[in-house]
Backbone as a printed PyTorch tensor [residue, N CA C, xyz], in Angstrom:
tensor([[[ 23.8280,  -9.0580,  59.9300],
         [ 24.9010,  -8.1520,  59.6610],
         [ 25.7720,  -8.7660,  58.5750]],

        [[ 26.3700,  -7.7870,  57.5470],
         [ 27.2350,  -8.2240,  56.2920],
         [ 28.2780,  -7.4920,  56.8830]],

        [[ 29.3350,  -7.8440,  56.8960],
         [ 30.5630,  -6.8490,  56.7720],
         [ 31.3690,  -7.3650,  55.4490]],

        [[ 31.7910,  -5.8350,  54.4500],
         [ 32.1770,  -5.8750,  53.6940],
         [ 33.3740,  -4.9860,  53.4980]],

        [[ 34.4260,  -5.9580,  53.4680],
         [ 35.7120,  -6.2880,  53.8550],
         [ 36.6960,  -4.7800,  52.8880]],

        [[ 36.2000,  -4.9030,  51.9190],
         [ 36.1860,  -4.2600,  50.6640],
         [ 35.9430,  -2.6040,  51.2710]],

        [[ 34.8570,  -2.4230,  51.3590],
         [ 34.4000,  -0.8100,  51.4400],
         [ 34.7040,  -0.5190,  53.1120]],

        [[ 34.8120,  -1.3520,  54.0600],
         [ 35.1500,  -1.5580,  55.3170],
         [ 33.7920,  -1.1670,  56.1260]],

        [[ 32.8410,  -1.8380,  56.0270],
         [ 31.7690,  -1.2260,  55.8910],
         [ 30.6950,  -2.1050,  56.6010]],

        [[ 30.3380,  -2.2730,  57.3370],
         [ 28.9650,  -3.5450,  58.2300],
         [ 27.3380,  -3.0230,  57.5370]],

        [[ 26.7230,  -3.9580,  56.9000],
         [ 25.1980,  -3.3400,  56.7380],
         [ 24.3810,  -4.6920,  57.8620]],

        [[ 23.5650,  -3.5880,  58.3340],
         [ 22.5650,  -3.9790,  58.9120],
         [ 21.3730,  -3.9050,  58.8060]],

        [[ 19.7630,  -4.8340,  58.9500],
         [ 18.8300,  -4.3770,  58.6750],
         [ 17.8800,  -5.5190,  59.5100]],

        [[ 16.5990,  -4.7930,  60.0850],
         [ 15.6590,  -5.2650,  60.2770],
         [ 14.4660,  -5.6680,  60.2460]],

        [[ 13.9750,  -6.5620,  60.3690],
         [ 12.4090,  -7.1240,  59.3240],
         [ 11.4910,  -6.0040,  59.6040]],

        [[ 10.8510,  -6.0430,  58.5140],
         [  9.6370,  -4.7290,  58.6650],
         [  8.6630,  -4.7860,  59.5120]],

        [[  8.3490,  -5.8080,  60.0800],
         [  7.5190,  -5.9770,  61.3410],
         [  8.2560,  -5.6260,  62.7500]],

        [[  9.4050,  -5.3260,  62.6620],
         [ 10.3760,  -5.6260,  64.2340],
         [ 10.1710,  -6.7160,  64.9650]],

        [[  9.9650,  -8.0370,  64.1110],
         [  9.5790,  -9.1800,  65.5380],
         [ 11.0480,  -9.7500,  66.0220]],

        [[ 12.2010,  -8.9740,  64.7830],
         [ 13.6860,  -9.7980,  64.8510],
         [ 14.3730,  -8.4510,  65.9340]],

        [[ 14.7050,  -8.6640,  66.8520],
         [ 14.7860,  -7.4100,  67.9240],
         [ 16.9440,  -7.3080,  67.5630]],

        [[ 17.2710,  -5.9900,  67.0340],
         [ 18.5170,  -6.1770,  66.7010],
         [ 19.0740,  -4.7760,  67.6300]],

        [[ 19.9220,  -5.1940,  68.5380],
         [ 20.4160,  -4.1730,  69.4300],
         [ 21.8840,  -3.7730,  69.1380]],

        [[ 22.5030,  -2.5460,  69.4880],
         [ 24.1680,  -2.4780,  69.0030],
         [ 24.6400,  -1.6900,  70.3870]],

        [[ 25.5720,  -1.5660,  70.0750],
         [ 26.3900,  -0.3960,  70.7150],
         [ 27.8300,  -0.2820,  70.0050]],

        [[ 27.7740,   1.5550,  69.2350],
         [ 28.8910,   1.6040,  68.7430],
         [ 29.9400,   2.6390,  69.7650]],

        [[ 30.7770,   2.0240,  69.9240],
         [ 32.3330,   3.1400,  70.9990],
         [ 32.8910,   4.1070,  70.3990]],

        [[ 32.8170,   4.1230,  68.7890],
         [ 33.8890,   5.0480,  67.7590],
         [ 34.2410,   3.9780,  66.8670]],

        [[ 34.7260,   2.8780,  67.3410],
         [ 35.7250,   2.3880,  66.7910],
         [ 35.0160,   0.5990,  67.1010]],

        [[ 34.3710,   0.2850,  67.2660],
         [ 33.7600,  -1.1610,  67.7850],
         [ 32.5920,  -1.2420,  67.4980]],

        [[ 31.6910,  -1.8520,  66.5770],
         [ 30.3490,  -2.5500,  66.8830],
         [ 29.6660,  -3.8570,  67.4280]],

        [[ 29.4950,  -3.8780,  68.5060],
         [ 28.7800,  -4.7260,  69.1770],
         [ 26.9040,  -4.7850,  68.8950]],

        [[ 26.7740,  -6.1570,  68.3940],
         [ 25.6030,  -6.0970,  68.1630],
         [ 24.6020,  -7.5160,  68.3530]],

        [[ 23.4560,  -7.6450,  68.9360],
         [ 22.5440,  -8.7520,  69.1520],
         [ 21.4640,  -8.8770,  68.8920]],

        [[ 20.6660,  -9.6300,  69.5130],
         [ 19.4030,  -9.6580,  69.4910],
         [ 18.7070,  -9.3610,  70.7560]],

        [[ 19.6470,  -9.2080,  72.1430],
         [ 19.2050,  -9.2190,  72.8520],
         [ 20.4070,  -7.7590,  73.3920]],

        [[ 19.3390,  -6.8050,  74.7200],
         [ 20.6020,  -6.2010,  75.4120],
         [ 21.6520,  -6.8980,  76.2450]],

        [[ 21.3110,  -8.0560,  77.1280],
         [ 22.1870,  -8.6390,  78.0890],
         [ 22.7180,  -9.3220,  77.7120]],

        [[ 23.2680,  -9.2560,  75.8750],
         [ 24.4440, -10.0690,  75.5190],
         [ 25.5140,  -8.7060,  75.3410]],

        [[ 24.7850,  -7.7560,  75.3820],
         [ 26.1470,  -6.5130,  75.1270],
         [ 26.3720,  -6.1940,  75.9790]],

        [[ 25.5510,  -5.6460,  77.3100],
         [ 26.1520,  -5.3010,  78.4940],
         [ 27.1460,  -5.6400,  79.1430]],

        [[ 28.0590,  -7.3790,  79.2000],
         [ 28.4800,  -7.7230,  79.8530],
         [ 29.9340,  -7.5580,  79.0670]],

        [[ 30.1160,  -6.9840,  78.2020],
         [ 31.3260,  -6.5360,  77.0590],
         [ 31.7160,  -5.5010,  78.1350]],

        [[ 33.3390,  -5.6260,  77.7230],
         [ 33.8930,  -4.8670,  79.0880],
         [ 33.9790,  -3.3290,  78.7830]],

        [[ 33.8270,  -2.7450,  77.4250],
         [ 34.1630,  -1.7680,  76.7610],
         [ 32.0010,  -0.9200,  77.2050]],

        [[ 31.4580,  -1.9930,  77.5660],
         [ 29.9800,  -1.4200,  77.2970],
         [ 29.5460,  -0.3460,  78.4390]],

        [[ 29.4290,   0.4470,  78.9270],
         [ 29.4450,   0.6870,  80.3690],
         [ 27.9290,   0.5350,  80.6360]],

        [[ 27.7760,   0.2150,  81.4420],
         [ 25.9880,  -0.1090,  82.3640],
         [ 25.4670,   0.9710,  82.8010]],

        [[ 25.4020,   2.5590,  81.9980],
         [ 24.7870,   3.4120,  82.9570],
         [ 23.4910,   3.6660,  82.5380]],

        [[ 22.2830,   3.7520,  83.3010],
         [ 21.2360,   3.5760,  82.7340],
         [ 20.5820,   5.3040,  82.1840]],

        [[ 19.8060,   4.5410,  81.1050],
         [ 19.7210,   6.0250,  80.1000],
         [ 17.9660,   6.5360,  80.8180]],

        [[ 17.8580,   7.4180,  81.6470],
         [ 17.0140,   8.4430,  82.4660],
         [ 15.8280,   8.4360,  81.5720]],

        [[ 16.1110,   9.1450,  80.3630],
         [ 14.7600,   9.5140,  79.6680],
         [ 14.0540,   8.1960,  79.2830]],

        [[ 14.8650,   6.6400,  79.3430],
         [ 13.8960,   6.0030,  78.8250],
         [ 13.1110,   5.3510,  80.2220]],

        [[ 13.6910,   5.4280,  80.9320],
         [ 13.2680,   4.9530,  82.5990],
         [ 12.0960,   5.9660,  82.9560]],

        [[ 12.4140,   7.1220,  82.6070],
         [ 11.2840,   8.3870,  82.4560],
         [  9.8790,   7.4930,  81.7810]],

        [[ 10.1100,   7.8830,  80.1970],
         [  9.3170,   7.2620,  79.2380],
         [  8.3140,   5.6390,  79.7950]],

        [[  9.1390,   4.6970,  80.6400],
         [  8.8900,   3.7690,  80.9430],
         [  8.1670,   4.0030,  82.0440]],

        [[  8.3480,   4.6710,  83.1250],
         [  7.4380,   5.2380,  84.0300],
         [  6.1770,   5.4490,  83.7320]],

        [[  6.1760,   6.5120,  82.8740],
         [  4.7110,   7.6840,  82.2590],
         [  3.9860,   6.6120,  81.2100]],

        [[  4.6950,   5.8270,  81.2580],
         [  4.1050,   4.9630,  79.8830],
         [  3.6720,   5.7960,  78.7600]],

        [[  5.0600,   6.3460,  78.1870],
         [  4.2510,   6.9110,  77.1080],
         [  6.0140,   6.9730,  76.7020]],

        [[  5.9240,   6.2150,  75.2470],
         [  6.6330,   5.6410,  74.6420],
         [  6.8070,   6.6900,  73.2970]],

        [[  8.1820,   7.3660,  73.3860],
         [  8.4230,   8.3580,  72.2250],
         [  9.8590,   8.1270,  71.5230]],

        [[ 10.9000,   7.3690,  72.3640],
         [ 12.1410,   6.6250,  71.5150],
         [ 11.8280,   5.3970,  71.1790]],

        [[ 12.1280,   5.3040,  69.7100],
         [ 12.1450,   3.8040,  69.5650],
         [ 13.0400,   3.2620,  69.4900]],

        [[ 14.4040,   3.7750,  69.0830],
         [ 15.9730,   3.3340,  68.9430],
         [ 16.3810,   3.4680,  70.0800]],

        [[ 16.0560,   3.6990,  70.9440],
         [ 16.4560,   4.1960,  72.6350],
         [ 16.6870,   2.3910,  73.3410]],

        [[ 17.2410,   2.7870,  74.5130],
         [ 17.2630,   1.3270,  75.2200],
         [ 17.1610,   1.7310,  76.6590]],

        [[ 17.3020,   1.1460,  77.7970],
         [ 17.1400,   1.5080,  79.2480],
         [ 18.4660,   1.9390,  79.4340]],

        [[ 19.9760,   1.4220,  78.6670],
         [ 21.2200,   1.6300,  78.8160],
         [ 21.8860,   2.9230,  77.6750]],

        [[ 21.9790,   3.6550,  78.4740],
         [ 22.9920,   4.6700,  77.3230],
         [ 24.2880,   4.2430,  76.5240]],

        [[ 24.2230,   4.2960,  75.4950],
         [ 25.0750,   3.7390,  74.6200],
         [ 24.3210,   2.9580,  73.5420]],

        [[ 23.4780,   1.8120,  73.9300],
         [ 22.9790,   0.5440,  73.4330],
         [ 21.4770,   1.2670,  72.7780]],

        [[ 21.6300,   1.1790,  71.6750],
         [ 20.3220,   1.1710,  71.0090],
         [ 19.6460,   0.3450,  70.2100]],

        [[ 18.7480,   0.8210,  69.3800],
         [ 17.8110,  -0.8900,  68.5250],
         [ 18.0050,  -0.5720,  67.3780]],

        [[ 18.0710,  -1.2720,  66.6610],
         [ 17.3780,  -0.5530,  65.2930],
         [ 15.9240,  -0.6420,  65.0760]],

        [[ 15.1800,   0.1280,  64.5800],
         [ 14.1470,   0.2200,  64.3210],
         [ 13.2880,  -0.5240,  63.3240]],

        [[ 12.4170,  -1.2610,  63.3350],
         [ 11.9870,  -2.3740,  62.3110],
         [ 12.0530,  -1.3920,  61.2470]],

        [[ 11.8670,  -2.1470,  59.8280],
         [ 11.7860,  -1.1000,  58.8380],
         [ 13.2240,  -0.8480,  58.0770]],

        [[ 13.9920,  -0.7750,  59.0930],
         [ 14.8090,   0.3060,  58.9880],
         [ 16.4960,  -0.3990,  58.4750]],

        [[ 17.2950,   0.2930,  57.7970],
         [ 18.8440,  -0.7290,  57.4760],
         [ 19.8360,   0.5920,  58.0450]],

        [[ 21.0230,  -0.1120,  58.3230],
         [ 21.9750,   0.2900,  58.7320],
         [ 23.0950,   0.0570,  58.2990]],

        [[ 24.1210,   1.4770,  58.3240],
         [ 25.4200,   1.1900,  57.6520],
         [ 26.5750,   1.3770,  58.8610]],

        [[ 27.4830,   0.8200,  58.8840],
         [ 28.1730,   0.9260,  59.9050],
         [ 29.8650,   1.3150,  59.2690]],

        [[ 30.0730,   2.3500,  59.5450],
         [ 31.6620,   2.6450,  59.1090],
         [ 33.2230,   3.1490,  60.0030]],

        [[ 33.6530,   3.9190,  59.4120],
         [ 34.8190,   4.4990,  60.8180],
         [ 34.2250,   5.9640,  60.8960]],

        [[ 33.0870,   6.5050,  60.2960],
         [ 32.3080,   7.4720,  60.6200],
         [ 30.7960,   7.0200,  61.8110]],

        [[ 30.8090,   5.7980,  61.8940],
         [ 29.8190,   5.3810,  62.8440],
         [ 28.4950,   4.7450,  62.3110]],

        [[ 27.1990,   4.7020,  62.6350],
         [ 26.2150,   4.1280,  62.3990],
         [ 25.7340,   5.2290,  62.0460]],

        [[ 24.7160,   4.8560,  60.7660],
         [ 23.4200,   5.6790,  60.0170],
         [ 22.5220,   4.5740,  59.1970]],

        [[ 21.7800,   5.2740,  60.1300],
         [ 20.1390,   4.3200,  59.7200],
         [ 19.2450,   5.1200,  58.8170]],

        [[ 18.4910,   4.9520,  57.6020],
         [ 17.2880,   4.8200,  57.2610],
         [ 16.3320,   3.6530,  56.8940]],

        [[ 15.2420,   4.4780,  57.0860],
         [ 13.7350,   3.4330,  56.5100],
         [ 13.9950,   2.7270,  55.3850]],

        [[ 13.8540,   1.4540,  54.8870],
         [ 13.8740,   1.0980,  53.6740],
         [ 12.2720,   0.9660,  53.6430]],

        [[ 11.1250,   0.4520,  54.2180],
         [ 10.1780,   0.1610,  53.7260],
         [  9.0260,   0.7270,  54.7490]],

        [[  8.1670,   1.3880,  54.4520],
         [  6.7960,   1.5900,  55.5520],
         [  5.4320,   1.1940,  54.9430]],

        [[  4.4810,   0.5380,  55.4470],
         [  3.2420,  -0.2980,  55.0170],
         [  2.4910,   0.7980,  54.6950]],

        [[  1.9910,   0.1150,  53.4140],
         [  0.8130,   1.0500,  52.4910],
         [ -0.4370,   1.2320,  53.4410]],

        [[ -1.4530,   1.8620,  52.8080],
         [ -2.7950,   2.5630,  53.1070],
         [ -3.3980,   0.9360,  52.5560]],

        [[ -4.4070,   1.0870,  53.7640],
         [ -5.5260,   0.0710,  53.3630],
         [ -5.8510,  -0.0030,  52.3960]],

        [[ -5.9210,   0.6880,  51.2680],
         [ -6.9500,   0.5050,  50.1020],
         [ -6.2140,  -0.0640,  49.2330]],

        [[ -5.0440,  -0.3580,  49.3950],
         [ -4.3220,  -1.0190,  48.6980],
         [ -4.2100,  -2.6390,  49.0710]],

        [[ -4.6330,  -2.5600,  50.8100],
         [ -3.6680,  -4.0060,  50.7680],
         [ -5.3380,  -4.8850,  50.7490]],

        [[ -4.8400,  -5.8220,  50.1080],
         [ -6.2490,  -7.3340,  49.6600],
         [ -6.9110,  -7.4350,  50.6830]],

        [[ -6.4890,  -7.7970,  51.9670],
         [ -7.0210,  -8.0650,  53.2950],
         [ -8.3140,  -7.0810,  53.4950]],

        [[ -7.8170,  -5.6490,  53.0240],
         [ -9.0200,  -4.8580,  53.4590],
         [ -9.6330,  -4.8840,  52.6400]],

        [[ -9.7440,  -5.1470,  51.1170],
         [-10.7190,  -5.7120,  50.4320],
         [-12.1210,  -5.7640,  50.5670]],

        [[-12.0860,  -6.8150,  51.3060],
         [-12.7580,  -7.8370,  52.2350],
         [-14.0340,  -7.1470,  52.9020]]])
């Protein structure tokens, strides 16, 4: 995370593989953010209620949020993906998605 003091403004971003796991939770007015969920939960502002559809999803095993978390409020960012954080809130896009085989050397091969 950058926060830039100037535009009042936090950027965020995560490696294009997702192996760097970056979690937040924004209130309006607060960004809380880690690498892990059970460093935000215990923030007194965070509330612990657990989010249904992903407990659903986690059940059925069949995985359709990826920014989602087990806690409502707390989400991920998505590998790939950068984030801007303002007094309008968080907005994410893709900066990068992996080419077609025929491009990359490996498949060459």
């Amino acid at each position: 995370m950058i926060w830039d003091a100037h535009r009042r403004e936090a950027f965020c971003a995560r490696d294009r593989m997702g192996n760097k796991p970056f979690t937040y939770h924004w209130d309006g007015k607060t960004l809380a953010f880690a690498s892990e969920v059970h460093a935000i939960l215990p923030l007194p502002w965070v509330p612990e209620d657990l989010n249904d559809g992903m407990l659903a999803e986690f059940l059925a095993n069949e995985w359709h949020s990826r920014d989602e978390t087990f806690w409502q409020g707390v989400s991920r960012l998505v590998a790939a993906h950068r984030m801007v954080v303002d007094e309008r809130g968080p907005r994410a896009d893709q900066y990068w998605s992996p080419t077609s085989g025929r491009h990359c050397p490996i498949a060459r091969r």
